[in-house]
C-alpha positions as CSV (number, residue, x, y, z in Angstrom):
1,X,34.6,-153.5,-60.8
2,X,33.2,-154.9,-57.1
3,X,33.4,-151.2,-56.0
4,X,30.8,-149.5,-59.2
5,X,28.8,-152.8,-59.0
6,X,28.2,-151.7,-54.9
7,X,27.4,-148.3,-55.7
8,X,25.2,-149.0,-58.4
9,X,23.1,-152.1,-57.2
10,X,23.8,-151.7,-53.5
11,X,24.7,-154.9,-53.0
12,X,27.6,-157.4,-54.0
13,X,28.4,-160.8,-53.8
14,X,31.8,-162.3,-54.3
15,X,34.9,-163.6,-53.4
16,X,37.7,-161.1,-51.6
17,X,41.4,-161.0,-52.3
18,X,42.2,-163.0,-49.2
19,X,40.4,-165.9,-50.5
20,X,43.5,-166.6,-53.0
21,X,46.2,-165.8,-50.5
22,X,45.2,-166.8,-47.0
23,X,47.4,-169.2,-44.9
24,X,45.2,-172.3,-43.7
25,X,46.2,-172.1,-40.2
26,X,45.2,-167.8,-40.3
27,X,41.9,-169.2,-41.7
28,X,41.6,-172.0,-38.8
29,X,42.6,-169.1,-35.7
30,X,39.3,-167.7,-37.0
31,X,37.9,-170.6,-36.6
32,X,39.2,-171.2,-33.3
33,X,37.7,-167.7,-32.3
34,X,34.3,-168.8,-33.1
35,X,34.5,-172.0,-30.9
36,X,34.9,-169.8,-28.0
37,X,32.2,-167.0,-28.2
38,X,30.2,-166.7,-25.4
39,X,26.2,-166.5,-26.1
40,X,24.8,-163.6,-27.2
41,X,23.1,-162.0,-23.6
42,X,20.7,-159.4,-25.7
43,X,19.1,-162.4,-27.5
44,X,16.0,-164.2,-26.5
45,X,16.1,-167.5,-25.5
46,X,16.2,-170.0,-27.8
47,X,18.0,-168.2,-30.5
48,X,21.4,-170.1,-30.5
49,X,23.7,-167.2,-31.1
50,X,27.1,-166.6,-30.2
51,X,28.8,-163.0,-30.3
52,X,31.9,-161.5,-30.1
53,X,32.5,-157.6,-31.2
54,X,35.9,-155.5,-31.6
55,X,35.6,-151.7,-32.9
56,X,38.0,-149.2,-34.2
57,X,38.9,-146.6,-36.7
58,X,40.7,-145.6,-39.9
59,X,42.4,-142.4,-40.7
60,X,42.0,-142.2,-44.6
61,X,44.6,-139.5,-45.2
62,X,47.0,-141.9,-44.6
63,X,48.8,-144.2,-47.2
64,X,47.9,-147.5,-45.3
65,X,44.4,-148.1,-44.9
66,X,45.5,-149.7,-41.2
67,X,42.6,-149.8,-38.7
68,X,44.0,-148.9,-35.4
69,X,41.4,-151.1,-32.6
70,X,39.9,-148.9,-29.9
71,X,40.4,-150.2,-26.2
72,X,38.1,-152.4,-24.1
73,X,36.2,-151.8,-21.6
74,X,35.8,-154.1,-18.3
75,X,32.4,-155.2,-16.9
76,X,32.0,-156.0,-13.1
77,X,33.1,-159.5,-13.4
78,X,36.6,-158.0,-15.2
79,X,35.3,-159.2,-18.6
80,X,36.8,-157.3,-21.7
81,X,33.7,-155.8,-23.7
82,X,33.2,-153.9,-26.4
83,X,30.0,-151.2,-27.1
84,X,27.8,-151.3,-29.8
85,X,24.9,-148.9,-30.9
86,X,22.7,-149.1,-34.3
87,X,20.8,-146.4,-32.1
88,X,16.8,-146.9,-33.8
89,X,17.9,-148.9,-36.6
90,X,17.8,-152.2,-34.9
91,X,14.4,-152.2,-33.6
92,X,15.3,-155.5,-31.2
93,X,17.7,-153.7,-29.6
94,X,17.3,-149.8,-29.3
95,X,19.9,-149.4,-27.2
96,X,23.9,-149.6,-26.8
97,X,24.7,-153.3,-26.4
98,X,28.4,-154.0,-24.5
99,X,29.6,-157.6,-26.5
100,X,32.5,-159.9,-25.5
101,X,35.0,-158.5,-26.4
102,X,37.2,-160.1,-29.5
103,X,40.5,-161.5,-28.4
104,X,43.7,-159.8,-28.8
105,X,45.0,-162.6,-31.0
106,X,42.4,-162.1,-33.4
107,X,42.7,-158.9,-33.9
108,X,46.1,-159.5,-35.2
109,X,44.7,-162.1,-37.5
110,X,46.2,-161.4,-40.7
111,X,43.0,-162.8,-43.0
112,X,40.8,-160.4,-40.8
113,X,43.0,-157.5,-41.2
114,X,43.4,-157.7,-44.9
115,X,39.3,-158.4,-45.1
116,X,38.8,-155.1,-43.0
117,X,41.6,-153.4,-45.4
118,X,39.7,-154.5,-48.5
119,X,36.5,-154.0,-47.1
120,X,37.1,-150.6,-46.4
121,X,38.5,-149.9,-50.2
122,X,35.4,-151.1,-51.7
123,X,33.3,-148.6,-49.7
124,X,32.6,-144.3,-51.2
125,X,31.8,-141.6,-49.2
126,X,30.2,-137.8,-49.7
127,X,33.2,-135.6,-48.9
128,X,36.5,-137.7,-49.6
129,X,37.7,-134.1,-50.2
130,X,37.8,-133.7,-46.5
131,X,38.3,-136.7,-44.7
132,X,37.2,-137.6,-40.8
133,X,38.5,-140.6,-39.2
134,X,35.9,-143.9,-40.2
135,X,34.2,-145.8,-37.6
136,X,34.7,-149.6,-38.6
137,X,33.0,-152.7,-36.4
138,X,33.2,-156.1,-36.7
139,X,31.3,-158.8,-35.1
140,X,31.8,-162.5,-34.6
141,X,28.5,-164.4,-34.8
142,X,27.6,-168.4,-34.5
143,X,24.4,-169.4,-35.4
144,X,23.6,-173.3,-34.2
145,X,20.7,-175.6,-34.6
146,X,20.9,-178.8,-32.7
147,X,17.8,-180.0,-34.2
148,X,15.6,-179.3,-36.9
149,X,13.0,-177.7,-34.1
150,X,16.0,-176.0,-32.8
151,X,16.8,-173.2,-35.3
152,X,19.6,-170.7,-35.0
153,X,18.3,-167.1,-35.8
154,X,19.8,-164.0,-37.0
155,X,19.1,-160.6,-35.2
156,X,16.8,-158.9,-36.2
157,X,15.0,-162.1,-38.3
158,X,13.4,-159.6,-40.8
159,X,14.4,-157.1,-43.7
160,X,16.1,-154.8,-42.3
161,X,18.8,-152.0,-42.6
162,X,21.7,-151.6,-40.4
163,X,22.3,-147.6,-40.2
164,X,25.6,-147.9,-40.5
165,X,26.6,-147.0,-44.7
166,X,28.2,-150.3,-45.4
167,X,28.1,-153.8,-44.1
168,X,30.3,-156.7,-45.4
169,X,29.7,-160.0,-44.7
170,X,32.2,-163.0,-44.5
171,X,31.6,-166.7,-43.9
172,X,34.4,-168.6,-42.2
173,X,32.6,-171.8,-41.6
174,X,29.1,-173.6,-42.2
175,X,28.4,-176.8,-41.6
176,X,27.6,-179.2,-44.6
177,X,24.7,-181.1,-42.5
178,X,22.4,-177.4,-42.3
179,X,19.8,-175.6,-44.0
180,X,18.4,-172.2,-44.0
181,X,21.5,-169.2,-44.0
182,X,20.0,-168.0,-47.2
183,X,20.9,-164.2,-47.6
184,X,17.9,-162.0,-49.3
185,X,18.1,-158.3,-51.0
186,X,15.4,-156.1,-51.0
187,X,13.7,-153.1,-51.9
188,X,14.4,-150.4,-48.7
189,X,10.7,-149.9,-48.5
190,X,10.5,-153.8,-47.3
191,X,12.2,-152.4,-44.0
192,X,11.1,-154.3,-40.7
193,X,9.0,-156.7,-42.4
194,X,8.8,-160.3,-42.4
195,X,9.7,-162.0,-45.3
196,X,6.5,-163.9,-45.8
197,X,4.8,-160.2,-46.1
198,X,7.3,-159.3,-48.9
199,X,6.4,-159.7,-52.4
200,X,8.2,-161.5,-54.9
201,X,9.2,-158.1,-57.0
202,X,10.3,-156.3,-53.5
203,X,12.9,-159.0,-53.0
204,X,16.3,-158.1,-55.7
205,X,18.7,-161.2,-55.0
206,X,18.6,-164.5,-53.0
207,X,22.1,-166.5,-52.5
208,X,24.0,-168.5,-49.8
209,X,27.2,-168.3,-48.7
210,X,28.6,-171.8,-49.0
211,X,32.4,-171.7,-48.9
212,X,35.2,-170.2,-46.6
213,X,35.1,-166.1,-47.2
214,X,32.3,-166.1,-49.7
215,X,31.2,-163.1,-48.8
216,X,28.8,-160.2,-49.6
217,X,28.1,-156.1,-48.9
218,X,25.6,-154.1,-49.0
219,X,25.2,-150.1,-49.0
220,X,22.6,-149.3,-46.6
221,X,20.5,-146.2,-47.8
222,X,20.2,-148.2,-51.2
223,X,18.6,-152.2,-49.9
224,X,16.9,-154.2,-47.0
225,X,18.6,-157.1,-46.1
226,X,17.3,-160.6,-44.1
227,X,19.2,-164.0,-43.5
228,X,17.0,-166.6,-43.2
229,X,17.1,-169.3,-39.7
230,X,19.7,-172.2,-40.1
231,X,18.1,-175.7,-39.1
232,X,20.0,-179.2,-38.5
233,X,19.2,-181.1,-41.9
234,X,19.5,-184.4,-40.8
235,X,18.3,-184.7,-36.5
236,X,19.6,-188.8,-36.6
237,X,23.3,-187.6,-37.3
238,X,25.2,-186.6,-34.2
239,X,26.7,-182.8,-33.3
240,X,25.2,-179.6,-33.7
241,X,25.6,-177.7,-37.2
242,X,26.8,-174.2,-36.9
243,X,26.9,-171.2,-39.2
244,X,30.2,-169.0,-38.2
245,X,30.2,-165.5,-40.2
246,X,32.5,-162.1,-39.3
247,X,30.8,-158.9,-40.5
248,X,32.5,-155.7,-41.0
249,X,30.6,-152.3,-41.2
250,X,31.9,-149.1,-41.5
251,X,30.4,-145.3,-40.3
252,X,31.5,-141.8,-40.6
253,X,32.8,-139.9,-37.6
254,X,31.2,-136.5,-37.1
255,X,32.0,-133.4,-34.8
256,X,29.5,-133.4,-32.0
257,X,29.1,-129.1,-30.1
């Protein structure tokens, strides 16, 4: 079962539910989501990432799983965002980062609310006996390489771990003229390094999400995790290749005196 093979090897990769049921034009709003994402303003230059973020929270007592989205904010300019903080865990980016905010159509997005739904049923927690409302996230992120000198990067481009107890991942789209976007599993002692410093026998899995909703999840406390660059295969063909991926994570809530 995907939810014992999680706990056990912290990490899974596979195909969800959705992927036998989706409607191709649910699949293709997605899609449309990605082509507008504004660049990602925490990044440094020359990254080529795109980001949108949406938050909210499940109450588990109930017999629908439904995540209910928490409200926007608005910037200065009247933008919609949305706040995010990995607090220390994210050593680019120590503090709380306020995305674009994901659109309302896409929150309705049926693919993305059963993934969130499913996503959530794969995931365990310490005391289900008594249970707190869960914390869920979900970013929208393009990487794009114009040219093979151009890569698009991931944040942060080393193993890492997120802080928050489960992250899914869930390609939408990736371009066939690309390389690079190879996902790696490690060893949790591998945290914040580079994968050139990683040794062979520190590193658990290597795959590559290569279809629509491929996807894969790991339990934090248990692995590191790294995606590597994407890179334009071939610079003589025209347009920019682009890696488009939603990732779901989920935290517990807590009572704060």
């Amino acid at each position: 079962m995907p939810r014992s093979a999680l706990a056990e090897d912290g990490y899974l990769h596979y195909m969800p539910r959705v992927s036998q049921t989706h409607c191709v034009e649910e699949l293709a709003e997605l899609r449309r989501e990605f082509e507008q994402l504004e660049p990602d303003e925490y990044a440094p230059p020359g990254v080529n990432r795109f980001r949108r973020y949406g938050n909210g929270v499940i109450l588990p007592w109930q017999d629908t799983h439904k995540g209910h989205w928490l409200p926007i904010v608005k910037d200065g300019a009247g933008h919609g965002r949305a706040g995010y903080d990995q607090g220390g865990n994210n050593p680019d980016h120590a503090n709380i980062r306020y995305f674009h905010a994901l659109s309302d159509a896409v929150k309705n997005n049926r693919v993305l609310l059963d993934l969130i739904d499913e996503d959530f049923s794969l995931t365990f927690w310490q005391h289900p006996g008594q249970p707190l409302p869960i914390y869920f996230g979900v970013h929208f992120v393009k990487l794009t390489s114009a040219s093979s000198d151009q890569p698009g990067i991931s944040s942060p481009n080393f193993f890492h771990q997120d802080g928050e107890p489960f992250t899914f991942a869930h390609l939408i789209y990736r371009s066939s003229n690309m390389t690079g976007g190879i996902n790696f599993i490690g060893h949790p002692e591998i945290r914040n390094m580079l994968f050139e410093d990683a040794r062979a026998s520190q590193i658990w899995a290597e795959f590559t999400l290569s279809e629509p909703l491929d996807s894969f999840a790991v339990h934090d406390p248990k692995v590191s995790h790294y995606i590597s660059p994407i890179k334009k295969l071939d610079d003589a063909s025209p347009g920019v290749c682009e890696r488009c991926i939603v990732l779901v994570d989920f935290s517990p809530t807590i009572q704060r005196i």
